[in-house]
N, C-alpha and C positions, 0 to 999 in steps of 0.2 A: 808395428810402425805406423800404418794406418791408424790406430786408433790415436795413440800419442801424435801424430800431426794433428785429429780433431780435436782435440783437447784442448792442444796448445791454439787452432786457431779460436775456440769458443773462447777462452781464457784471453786470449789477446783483444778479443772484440769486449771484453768486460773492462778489460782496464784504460781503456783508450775512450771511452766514454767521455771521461771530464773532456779532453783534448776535441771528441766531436764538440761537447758543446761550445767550449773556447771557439772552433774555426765555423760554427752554426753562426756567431756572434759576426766574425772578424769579415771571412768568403762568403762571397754574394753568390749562391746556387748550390752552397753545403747542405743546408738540408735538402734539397730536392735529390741532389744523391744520393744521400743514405737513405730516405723513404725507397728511390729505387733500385739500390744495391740491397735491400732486403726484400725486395720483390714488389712493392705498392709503386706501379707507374701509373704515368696520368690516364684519362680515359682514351680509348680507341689509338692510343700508343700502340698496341701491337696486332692492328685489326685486320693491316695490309700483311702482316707475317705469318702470323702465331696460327699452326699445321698447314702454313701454306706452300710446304716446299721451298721456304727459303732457302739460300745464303749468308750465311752468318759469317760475319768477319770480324775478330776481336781486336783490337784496337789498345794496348794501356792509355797511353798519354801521347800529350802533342807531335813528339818523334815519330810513333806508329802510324796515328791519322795522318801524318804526312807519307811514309809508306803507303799508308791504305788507299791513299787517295785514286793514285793512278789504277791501282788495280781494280777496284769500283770498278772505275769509269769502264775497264776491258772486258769485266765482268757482265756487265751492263751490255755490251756491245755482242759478246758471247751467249750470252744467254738472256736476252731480251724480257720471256715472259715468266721468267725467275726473280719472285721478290729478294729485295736485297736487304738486311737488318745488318747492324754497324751497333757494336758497344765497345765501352772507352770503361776506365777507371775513373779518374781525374777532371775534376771541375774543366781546367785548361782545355784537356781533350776534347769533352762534352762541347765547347764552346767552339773551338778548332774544329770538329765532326762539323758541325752547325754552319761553321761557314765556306767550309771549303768543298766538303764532299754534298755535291746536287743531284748525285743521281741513287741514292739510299732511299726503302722506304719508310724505316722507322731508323734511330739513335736512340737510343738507351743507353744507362748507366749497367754494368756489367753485375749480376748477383755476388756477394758474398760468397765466398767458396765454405760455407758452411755446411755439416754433413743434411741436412735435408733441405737447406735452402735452395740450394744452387740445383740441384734434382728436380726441385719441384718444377722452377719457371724451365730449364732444359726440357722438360714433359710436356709444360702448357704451350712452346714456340715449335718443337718438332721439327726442327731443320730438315733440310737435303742434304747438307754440310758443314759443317761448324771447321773457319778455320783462323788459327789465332797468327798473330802477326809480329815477327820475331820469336821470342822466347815468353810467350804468353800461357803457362800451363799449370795447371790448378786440377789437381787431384780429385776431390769429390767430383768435381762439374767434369772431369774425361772418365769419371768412373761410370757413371748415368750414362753418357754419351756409348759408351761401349756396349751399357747394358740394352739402351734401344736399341743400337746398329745406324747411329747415327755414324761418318765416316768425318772422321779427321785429318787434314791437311793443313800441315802446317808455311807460311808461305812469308816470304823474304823472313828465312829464316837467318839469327843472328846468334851466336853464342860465344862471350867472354870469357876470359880466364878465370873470374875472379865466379862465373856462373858455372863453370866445369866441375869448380873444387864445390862449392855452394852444393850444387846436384846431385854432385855424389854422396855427400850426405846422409840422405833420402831415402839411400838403401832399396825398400822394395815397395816402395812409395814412387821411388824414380821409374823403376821396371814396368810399372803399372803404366805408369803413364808413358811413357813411348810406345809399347808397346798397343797402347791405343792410338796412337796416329801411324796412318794407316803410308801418307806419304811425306816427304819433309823436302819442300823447296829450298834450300838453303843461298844468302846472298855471293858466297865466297868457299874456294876448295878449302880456305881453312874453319870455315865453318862447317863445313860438311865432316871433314878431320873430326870435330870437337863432337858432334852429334851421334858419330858411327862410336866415337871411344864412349859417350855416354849411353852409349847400347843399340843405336839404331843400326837395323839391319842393312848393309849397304845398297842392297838393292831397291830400297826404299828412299834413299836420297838421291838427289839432282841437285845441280848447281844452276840457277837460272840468274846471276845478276843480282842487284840490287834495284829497287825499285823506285827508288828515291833521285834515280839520274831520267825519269819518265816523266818525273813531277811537274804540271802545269801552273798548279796557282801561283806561283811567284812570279813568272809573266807578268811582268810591270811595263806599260808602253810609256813614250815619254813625257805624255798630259799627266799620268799619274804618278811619275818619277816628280815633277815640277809639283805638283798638289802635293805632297808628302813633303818636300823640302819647305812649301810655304804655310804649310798646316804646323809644322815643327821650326817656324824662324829660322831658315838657315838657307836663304836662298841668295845671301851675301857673303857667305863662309867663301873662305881660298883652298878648301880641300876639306873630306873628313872622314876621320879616323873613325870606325865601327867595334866595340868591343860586344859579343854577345854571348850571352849563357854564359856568364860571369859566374862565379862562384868565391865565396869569404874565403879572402886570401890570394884574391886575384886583382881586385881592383886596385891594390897601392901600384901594384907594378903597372898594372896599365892607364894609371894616374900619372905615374913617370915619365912613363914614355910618354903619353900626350904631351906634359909639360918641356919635355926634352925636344919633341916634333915645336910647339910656340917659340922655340924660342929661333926658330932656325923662319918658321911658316908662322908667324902672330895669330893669321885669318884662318887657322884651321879651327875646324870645333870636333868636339867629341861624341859621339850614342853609347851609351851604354845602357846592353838589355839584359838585368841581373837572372840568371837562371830561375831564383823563385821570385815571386814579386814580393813577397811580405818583407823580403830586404830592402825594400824600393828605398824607407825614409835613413835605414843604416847605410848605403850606399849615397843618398842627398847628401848626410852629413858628412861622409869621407870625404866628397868631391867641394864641400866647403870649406872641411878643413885644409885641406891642401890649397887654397886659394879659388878656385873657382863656381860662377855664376853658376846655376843650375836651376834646368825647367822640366818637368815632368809631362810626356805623352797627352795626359788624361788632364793635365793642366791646360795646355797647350790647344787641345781642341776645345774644351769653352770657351778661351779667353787665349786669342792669339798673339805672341809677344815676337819681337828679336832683339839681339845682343846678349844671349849666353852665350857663356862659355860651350854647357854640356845640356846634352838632353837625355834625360833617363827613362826608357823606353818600357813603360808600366802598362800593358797591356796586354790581353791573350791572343796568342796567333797571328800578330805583327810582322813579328821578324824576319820570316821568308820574304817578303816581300821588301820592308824597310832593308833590308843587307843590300839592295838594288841600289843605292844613292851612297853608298859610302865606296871610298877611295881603297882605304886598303884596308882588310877585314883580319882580326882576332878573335879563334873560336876558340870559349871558354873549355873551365875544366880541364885541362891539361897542361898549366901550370903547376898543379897539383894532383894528387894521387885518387882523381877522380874516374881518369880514364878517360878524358878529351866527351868533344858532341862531333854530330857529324859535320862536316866539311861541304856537305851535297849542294846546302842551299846557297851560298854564297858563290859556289862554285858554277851554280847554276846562270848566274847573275853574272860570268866573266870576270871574277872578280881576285886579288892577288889576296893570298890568304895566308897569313902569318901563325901556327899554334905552337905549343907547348909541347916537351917533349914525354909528357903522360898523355899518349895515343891509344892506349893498349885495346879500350874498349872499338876502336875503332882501327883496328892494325891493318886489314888488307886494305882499305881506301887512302889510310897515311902511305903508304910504302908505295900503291898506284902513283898520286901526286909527289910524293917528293922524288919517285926513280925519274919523272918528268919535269923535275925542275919546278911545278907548278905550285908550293908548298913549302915555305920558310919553316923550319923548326927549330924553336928557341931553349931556352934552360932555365932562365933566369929572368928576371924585371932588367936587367942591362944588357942581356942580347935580343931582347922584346925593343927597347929604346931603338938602339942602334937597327936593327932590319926595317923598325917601321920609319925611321925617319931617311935609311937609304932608301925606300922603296918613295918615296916622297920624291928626293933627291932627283934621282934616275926611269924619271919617266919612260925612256927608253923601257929599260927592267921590268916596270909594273904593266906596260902594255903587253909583254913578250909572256908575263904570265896570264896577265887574261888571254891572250889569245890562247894560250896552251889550256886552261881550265876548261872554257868552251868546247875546244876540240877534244879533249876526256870525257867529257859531258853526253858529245856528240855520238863518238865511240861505244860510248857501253850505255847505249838505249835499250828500250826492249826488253829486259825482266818483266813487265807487266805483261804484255802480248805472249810470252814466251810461258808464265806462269796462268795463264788463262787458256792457253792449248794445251798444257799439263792438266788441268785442273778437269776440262772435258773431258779428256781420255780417262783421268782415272775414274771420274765420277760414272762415264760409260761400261769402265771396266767391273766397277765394286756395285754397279745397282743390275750387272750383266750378273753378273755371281749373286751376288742376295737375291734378286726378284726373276732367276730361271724358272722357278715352279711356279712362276704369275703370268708366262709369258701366253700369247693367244693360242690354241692348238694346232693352228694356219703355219706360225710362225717356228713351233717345237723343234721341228725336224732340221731346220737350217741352224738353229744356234744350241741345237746339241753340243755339236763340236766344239763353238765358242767355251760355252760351261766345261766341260769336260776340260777343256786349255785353261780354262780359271782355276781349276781344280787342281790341277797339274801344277800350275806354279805357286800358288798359296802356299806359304810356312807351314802355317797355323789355319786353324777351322775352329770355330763356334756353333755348339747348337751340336746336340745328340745325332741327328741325321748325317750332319758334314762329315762328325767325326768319323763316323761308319764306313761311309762310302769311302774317305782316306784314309780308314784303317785296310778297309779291302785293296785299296789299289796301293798299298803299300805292300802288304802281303803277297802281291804279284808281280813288285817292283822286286823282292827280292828272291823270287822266284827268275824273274827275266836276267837280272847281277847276274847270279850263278852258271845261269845256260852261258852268258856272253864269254863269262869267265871260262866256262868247261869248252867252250868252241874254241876260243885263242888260244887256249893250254894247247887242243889237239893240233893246233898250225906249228904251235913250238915245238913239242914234239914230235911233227913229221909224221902225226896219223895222220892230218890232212895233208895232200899236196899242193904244193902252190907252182902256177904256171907262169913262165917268164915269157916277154917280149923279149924280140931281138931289136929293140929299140932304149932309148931313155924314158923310164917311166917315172912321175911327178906325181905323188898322191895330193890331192886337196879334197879336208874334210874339217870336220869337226867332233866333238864328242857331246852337244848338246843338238835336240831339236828346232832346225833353221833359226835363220835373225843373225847368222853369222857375218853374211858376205859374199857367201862363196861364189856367186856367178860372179861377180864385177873383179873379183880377185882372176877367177879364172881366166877371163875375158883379158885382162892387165898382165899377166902374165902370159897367155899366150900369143896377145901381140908383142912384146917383150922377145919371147924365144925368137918371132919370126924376123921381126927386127935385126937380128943377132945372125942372120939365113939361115936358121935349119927349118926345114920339113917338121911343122908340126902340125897335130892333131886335137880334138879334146873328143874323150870319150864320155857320155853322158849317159846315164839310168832310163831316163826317159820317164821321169815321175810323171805324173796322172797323163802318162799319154795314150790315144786311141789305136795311134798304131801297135800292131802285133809282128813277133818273126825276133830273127838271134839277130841282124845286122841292119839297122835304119841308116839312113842318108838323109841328114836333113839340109845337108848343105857342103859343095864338096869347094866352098872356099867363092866361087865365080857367081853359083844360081842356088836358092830356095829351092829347096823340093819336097816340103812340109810345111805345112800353118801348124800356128800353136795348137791346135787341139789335135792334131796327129801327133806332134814334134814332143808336146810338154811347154810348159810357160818358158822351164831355164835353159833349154835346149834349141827354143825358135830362138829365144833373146841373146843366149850367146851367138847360135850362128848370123844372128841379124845384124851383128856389130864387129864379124872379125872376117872381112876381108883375105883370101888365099890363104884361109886354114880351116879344111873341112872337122863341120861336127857331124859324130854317130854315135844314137842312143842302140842301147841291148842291155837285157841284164847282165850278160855274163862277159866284161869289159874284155877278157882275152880274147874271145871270137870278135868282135869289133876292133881290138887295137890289132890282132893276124889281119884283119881285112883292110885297115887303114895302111898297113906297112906293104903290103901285096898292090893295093890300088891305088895308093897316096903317096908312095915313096918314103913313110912315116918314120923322124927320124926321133920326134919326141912325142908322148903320146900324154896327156894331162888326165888324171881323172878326176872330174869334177865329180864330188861327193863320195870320193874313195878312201876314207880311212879306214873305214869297217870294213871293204872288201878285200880280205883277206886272202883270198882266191888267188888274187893277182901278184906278185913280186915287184917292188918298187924299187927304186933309186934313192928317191928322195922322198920323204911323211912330210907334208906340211899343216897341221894340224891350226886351226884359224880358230879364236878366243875372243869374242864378242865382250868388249873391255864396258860393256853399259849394264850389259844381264850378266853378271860375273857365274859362269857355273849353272846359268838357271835357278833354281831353289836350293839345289845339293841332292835331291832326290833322283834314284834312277825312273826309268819308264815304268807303269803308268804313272807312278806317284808322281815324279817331278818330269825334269824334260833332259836328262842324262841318257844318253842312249849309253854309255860307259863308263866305269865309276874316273871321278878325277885321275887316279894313280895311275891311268891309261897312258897319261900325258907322258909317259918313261918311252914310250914307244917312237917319239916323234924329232924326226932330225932338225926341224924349222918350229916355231910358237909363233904366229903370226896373232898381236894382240888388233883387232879391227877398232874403228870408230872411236877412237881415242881422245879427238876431241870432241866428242860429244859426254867422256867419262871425267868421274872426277880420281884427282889424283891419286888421293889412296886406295881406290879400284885399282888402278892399275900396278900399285906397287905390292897390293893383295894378289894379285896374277901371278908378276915376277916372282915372289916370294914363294906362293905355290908351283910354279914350273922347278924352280930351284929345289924343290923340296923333292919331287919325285923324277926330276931328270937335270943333273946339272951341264951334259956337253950340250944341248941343243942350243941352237940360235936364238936368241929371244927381238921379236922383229915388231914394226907398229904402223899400222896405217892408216887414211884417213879417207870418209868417201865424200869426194865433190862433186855438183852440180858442172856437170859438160856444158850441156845444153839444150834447149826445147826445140820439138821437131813436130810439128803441125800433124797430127793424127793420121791424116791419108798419107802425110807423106812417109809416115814413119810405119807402115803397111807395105809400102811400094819397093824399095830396094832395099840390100844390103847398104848398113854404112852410112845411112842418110845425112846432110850437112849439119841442117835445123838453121835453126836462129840463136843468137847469141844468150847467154845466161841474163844479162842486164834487161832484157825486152821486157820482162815484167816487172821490172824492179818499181815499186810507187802506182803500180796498179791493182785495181781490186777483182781478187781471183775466188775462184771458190775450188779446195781440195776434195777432190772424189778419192778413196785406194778398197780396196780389198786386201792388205796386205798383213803381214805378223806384228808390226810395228810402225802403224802411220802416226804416232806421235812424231818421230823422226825424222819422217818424210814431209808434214808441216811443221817443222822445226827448221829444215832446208829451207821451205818456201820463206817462211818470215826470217830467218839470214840473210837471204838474197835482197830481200828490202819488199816481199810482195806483202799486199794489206790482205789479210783471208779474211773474208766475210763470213763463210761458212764452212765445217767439215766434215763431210758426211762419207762413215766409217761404213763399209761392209765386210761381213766374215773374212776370213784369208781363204784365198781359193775362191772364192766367190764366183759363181757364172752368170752374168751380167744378161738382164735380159731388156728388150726394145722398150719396153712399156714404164720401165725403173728408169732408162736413161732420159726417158722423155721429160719423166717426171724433173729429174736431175737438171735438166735444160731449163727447163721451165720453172723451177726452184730459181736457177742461177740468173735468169731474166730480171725474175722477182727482186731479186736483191741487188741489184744493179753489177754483177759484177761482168768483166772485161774480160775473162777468158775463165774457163776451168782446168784446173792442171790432174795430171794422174800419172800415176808409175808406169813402166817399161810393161811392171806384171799386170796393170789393169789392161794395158792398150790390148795385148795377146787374147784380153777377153770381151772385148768389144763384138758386139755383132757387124755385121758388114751393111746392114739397112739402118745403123746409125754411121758406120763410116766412109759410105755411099751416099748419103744423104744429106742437103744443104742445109746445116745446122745456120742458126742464126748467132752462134758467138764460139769464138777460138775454142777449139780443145785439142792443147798442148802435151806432148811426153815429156816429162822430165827426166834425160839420160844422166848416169852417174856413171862417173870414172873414181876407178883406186889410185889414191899415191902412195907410195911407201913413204917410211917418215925414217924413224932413227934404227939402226940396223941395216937401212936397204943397199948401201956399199960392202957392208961385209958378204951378204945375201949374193946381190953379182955378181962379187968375187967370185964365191965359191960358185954359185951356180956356172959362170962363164968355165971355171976350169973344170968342173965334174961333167958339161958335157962333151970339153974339148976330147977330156980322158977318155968319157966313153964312147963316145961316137969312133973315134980313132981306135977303138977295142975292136969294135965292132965292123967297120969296114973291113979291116984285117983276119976278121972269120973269130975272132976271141971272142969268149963273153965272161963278165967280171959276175961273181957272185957277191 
């Protein structure tokens, strides 16, 4: 298949020849493209890039560079001493690059995906990153890319119907190339749909936005709304009608309609900016033939006239900005079986927006605007007349929808910032895995662990060595399956015993390693039970704790009687936030939940991280499904992060799927379908974790319970993120929801033990960079030294506490929970006990 696409692309670059020379003639910059789509740039063109560690962000045409633009700019902002390289296809683009995007250090035209062209210059530039911008993917140039270990991300990714069928195609020409991008930002859940069916692994996609509601250069203030009206004669017009990215077949109708608006409004005038410009003098003569005056852009700026009728807006990379001065806006191509343009810009500009009912290429932004009213769609050149000349009409109506576009605009910001904190994390995670055997020998011993977690969750492995070590620790992944399996056999069958409470027992656990939830669930829940007044408990493991003995006390609900480093990170943090309900760690949860019921009156007993403890007899399995890492890899321990094979999930009365909005949809309906598959009575439940509130460091040390400060305190200031966590993507993923600007984010191992001389550094980082507080997890504060939380720091350091909500599921959950413990509590006072 590979070969027959080179073929066909050499063979298509032979017959297209005459056609270059025709547009060498016609397009002002054609040849300069094709000299640099074959690899001949000008001189010291890639001097600031080429093995300098770039960034590489691919661009086709004018649409993209308008995506690309913001994320530049965050890129820029993220990674400062990272050069930034921008290539484009398209003359337009080139020219669009050129004047919009200012913080690039080189623009280039993109190589020929020819089988040794596009290798060669990928070899001479040497990226950090190559990531393409939509649906921008080219076979030879990701095949090179893979064979260096260059890492692909693809970002405000975009994919059509008409691209789904197209790709499949491709056959194993397609495989190859996903298969090489490594992570895939997509702008919309139904783009993410369309990517995972063309092969990509789900755990490989996020949904971050559209990038194109970030966009700045269309920012038109009102001196240069007024200069564009009087550079274009039309600063005596009574209104005007915007028709843009027009396409043959589009402009009688929207000929119509304007002559239909003259007759109602005389002093309106017409723009019309035809999708390609070579149409320009075919579109003059339409609009002459139907009767009307016409001036062209590029007319118009040497030799400035008024009294047209229309002006026909012939120039590159205009339009965002020109859509600023018109009354009510028609985006082309969707009159016809083109598949509509995007909506963004005009939308951008406040502006009442009229299209065609050929949306398809742009489905999830049509269905946002029109479920908001914000968004006329027409059928025809007579329900085009009619909508544009009521929206004339009914000024009421055309303000009610610019205000609504605006505030859609407003709404779904952030894809850039959102994609530029993806983009570090993954780059931190794929050069943490590629470049372990580079790391300093100082440094070896602390991100062992990290490697070894890369290892564990990777699919796939390249390179003889990888493969080894994941064939070995596959080898004793299914060595580890079988033990788990031959232990749960012996509890079925009553070789082992299992010990009951004379209380209500609640397991909560999981079957993959941590990133589930489980404290904040635990915590949510057993304020919940106590709410409801029974006597409850949480019995806790007491993971990496100092203290030693079968029965700890870390808090019997009223006082502290443990710090984290006796207690455990999840065992201080639950007891620090649940008020008259004591926690105790032990291993062996039966001697801790006898000793809770004996000293505590315990009349429900939680085990936080008890699905595998089998030891114990439960009530109720609640088994918690991290709906972002679906499953982990699919591999058990060491290989992947299963501590139990999926088909475990038969075992569990409750499926609590966590962090759901932060997953995309068909994650989660890959869940349900698997829960369904190997347990169909259980609950299937969903919830979400929010931002409570920040709580000043000393003071989140001092009592149980603390108040803090409100979530909004940071909102529009600039913070720097410190975590040690499994998943600080998500945790600065909060931060920038909340509205906070992150300057900086500075990742350490999970577990990490924080020392005086790092944090100093970290202060004094955050000084640097002007930021206003630094924020951290629940789990960094437990690792704070006490000579930086004793100490008069000179800038805020905030905890960020989270609370779980339940989502869909959580009445029926109640339900049942409310009456299974009425059941058994009432068993059990009466001296019964229910098996």
């Amino acid at each position: 298949m590979r070969l027959l696409y080179n073929l066909a692309a050499i063979l298509a670059v032979i017959l297209i020849i005459p056609v270059f020379l025709v547009r060498a003639v016609r397009e002002r910059g054609f040849v300069e493209r094709v000299r640099q789509s074959l690899g001949f740039f000008p001189e010291h063109a890639l001097d600031k890039v080429a093995k300098k560690n770039c960034i590489w962000v691919h661009a086709a045409s004018v649409g993209e560079i308008v995506a690309a633009s913001p994320l530049i700019r965050e890129f820029r902002k993220e990674f400062p001493k990272s050069p930034i390289l921008v290539s484009v296809v398209t003359t337009a683009g080139y020219e669009m690059a050129n004047r919009i995007i200012k913080d690039a250090d080189s623009i280039i035209y993109f190589p020929l995906d020819l089988p040794w062209r596009a290798g060669s210059i990928l070899r001479r530039i040497h990226p950090r990153v190559f990531m393409p911008v939509e649906t921008e993917l080219w076979p030879n140039f990701l095949r090179t890319a893979k064979k260096l270990k260059i890492p692909v991300m693809m970002v405000n990714g975009r994919i059509s119907d008409k691209s789904v069928k197209r790709y499949k195609h491709l056959h194993s020409v397609l495989d190859d190339m996903i298969s090489t991008v490594r992570k895939f930002a997509m702008q919309s859940p139904i783009d993410a749909e369309y990517i995972m069916r063309l092969g990509a692994p789900p755990e490989l996609v996020t949904v971050t936005g559209n990038t194109k509601f970030d966009q700045t250069y269309t920012d038109v203030s009102l001196a240069e709304k007024e200069k564009l009206l009087r550079e274009m004669g039309l600063c005596k017009g009574g209104g005007i009608f915007l028709a843009g990215s027009t396409h043959r077949g589009e402009e009688t109708p929207v000929l119509d309609a304007f002559a239909a608006l003259r007759e109602k409004f005389p002093e309106t005038r017409l723009i019309i900016a035809p999708r390609e410009l070579l149409r320009t003098t075919e579109v003059a003569a339409l609009c002459r033939h139907k009767g009307f005056s016409v001036a062209r852009r590029t007319e118009l700026l040497k030799e400035p006239s008024e009294g047209h009728d229309i002006v026909i807006l012939d120039t590159i990379g205009e339009l965002g900005r020109v859509y600023s001065i018109g009354d009510v806006i028609y985006v082309g191509g969707s009159l016809i079986a083109h598949g509509g343009h995007n909506i963004l810009e005009p939308a951008a500009h406040g502006k009442a927006i009229v299209v065609g009912h050929n949306m398809f290429n742009f489905k999830d932004t049509h269905v946002l605007f029109t479920k908001r009213n914000a968004c006329i769609t027409v059928h025809d050149g007579e329900e085009l007349s009619a909508a544009v000349c009521r929206l004339f009409e009914d000024e009421g109506e055309r303000r009610r929808m610019e205000r609504e576009t605006l505030a859609i605009i407003g709404e779904n910001k952030g894809a850039s910032r959102k994609t530029a904190v993806i983009l570090r994390s993954f780059l931190e995670d794929f050069e943490q895995g590629e470049n372990a055997g580079k790391v300093r020998t100082t440094e070896r011993v602390e991100n062992f662990r990290t490697y070894v977690t890369d290892l564990m969750r990777r699919r796939h492995a390249e390179g003889l060595v990888l493969r080894s070590v994941m064939g070995l620790l596959y080898a004793f992944s299914v060595i580890y399956r079988q033990l788990v399996n031959l232990k749960l056999w012996g509890y079925k069958a009553g070789f082992f015993k299992r010990k009951r409470l004379s209380c209500y027992v609640i397991s909560l656990g999981n079957i993959t390693v941590g990133g589930t939830g489980k404290t904040p669930t635990a915590q949510y829940l057993a304020a919940a039970i106590r709410d409801m007044g029974y006597r409850v408990v949480i019995l806790n493991r007491g993971y990496r704790a100092k203290w030693r003995g079968d029965v700890g006390i870390v808090s019997d609900g009223q006082k502290l009687y443990m710090d984290a480093t006796e207690a455990g990170d999840e065992a201080f943090m639950l007891a620090k936030h649940l008020p008259e309900v004591p926690v105790l760690i032990g291993a062996e949860r039966s001697l801790t939940g006898q000793y809770a019921i004996e000293h505590f009156g315990a009349e429900v007993a939680i085990l936080d991280d008890g699905y595998q403890h089998w030891q114990l007899a439960r009530d109720v399995d609640i088994l918690l499904i991290d709906a972002v890492n679906v499953f982990g890899n699919g591999y058990m321990l060491p290989r992947g992060t299963l501590r139990e094979p999926v088909s475990h999930i038969e075992r569990a009365d409750v499926c609590l799927l966590t962090k759901v909005d932060q997953a995309v949809g068909v994650s989660r309906e890959h869940i349900k379908n698997t829960i369904r598959k190997y347990n169909e009575k259980a609950l299937i439940m969903e919830s979400i974790h929010q931002p409570r509130r920040f709580v000043d460091l000393k003071d989140w040390h001092r009592d149980i319970a603390g108040e803090g400060v409100d979530i909004k305190t940071l909102e529009g200031k600039r913070v720097m993120a410190v975590s040690a966590i499994g998943n600080p993507m998500s945790f600065e993923q909060t931060l920038f929801d909340i509205g906070a600007k992150i300057v900086e984010s500075l990742r350490f191992p999970d577990h990490h033990e924080y020392t005086t001389k790092e944090l100093q550094d970290v202060l004094d980082q955050a000084i640097s960079l002007g930021a206003e507080a630094i924020v951290i997890t629940e789990k960094d504060a437990v690792k704070i030294p006490l000579t930086i939380i004793e100490a008069k720091v000179p800038i805020p350091v905030f905890v960020i506490c989270v609370e779980v909500t339940f989502q869909e599921g959580a009445k029926e959950f109640q339900d049942m929970l409310a009456a299974h413990l009425q059941e058994r509590i009432a068993a059990l006072q009466k001296g019964g006990e229910e098996t």
